[in-house]
N, C-alpha and C positions, 0 to 999 in steps of 0.2 A: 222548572222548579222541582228541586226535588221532597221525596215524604220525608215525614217526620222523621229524627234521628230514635233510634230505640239502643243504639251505645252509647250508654252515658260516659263508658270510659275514656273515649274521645272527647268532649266536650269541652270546649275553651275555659279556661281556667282566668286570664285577666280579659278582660272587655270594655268599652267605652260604649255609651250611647253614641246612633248613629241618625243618619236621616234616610229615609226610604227613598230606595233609587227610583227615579224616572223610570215609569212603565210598569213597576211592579207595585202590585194593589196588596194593600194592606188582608192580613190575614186573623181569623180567629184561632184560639188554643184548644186542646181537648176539655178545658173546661167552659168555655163559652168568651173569655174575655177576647178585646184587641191583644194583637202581640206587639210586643217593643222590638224595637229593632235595634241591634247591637251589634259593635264590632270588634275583633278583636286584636288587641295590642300586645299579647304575648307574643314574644319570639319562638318562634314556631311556623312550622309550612301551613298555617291558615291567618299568616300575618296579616291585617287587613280587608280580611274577608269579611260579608255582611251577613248576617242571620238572623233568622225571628226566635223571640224566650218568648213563652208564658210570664205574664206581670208577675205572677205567684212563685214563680221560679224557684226555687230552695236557694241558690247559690247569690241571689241578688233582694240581701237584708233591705229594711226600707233606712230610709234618712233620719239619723240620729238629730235630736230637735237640740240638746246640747252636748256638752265634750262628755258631763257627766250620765246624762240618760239615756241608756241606747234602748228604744224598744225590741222586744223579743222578734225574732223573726217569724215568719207568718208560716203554718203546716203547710210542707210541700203541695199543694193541692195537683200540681200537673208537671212533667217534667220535660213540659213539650219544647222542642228547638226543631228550626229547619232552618238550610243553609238558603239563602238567597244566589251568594255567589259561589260556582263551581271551580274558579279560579283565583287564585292571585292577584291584586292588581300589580298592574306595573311596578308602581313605586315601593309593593312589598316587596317585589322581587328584584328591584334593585336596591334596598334598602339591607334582604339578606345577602345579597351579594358582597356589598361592601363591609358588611357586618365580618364574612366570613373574610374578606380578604385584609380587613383593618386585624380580628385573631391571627391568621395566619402570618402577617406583618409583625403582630404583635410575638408572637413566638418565636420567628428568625429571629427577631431581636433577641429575644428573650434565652434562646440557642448562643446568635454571636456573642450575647454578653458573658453568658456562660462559658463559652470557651476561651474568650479572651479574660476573663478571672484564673479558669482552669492553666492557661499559657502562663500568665501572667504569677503563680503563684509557681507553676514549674518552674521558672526564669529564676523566679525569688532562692526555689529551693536549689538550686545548679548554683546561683552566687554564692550562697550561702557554704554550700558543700566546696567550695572552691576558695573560699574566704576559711574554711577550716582547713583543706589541704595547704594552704601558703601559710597562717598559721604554726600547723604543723613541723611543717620544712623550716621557717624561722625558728620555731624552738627548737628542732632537731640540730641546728646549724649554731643555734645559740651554745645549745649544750656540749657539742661538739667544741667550739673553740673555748667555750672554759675547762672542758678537759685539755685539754691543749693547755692552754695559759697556764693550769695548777698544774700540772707536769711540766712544763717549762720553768714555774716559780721554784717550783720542788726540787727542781734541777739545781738552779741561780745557788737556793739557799741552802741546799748539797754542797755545792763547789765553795759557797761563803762559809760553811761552815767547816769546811775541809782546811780552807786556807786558812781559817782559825785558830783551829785545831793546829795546825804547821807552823803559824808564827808562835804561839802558844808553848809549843815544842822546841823551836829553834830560843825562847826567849829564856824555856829553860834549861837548854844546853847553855847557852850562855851565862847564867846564872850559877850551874855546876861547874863552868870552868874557869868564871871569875871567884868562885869558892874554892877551888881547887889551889888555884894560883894563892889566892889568901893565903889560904893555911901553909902553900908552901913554903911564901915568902913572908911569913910571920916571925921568923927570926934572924932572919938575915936583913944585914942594916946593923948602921949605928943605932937607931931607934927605931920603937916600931912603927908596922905600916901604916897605924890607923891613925899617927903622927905626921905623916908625911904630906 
């Protein structure tokens, strides 16, 4: 068994009441009381482990009698602790083991899912950037055949208006050489032409 702790900075922090192991005789505190014996249930390398408090302990308030009256806690009188066990039990120790391999599980996870988000949004961003390049080429290719087609139209209604313009012109040679003939044939005839 070993002496008393005089680092309180060590000192277990969550604990449960315990039963005193087989073989080990109950001890008194620097001030005179029984010690209680407690164990502790923090996660931490004394998971499990069993030790003696002082009843007076600072860190262990007495039992509130309702939700609304807590009595005050009693002046640290002793701050005595001694460890009982100098090990682990078993089951703390595999209890940390699983502990760290269920984190450790929990992180690959927590890794792969991150990466497959991270992949997964690159993926996104490649479609997307690729959905913009085809896009692009579509309207590049749009815009391309309507110049095309209004240069084509522009042409049509070039050549439409040319030949317009030609019959337009042929309608009024026509028209200066059926006037022409007029006037020439206006007195010639028994009567005139516009008799005829």
């Amino acid at each position: 068994m070993s002496l008393p702790c005089s680092d309180q900075s060590i000192r277990p922090r969550k604990m449960q009441s315990a039963s005193l192991p087989r073989g080990v005789e109950a001890v008194r505190c620097s001030c005179g009381d029984v010690c209680k014996v407690k164990e502790v249930t923090d996660f931490s390398d004394w998971l499990g482990m069993k030790f003696f408090m002082c009843a007076n302990y600072e860190s262990d308030p007495p039992e509130s009698i309702s939700a609304y009256v807590r009595p005050p806690s009693p002046p640290p009188l002793c701050m005595y602790y001694r460890w009982i066990d100098t090990e682990m039990p078993d089951w703390a120790v595999t209890e940390i083991r699983e502990r760290g391999r269920r984190a450790w599980a929990s992180l690959d996870l927590e890794e792969r899912r991150e990466k497959a988000e991270a992949e997964e949004k690159a993926e996104q961003k490649k479609e997307w950037e690729d959905y913009c390049v085809e896009q692009r080429a579509f309207l590049d290719e749009m815009k391309r055949k309507n110049q095309e087609e209004k240069l084509r139209l522009e042409e049509v209604y070039k050549q439409r208006e040319q030949a317009r313009e030609a019959e337009k012109e042929r309608k009024r040679e026509r028209a200066r050489a059926a006037k022409a003939a007029q006037e020439a044939g206006d007195g010639k005839g028994k009567y005139p032409r516009w008799t005829q």
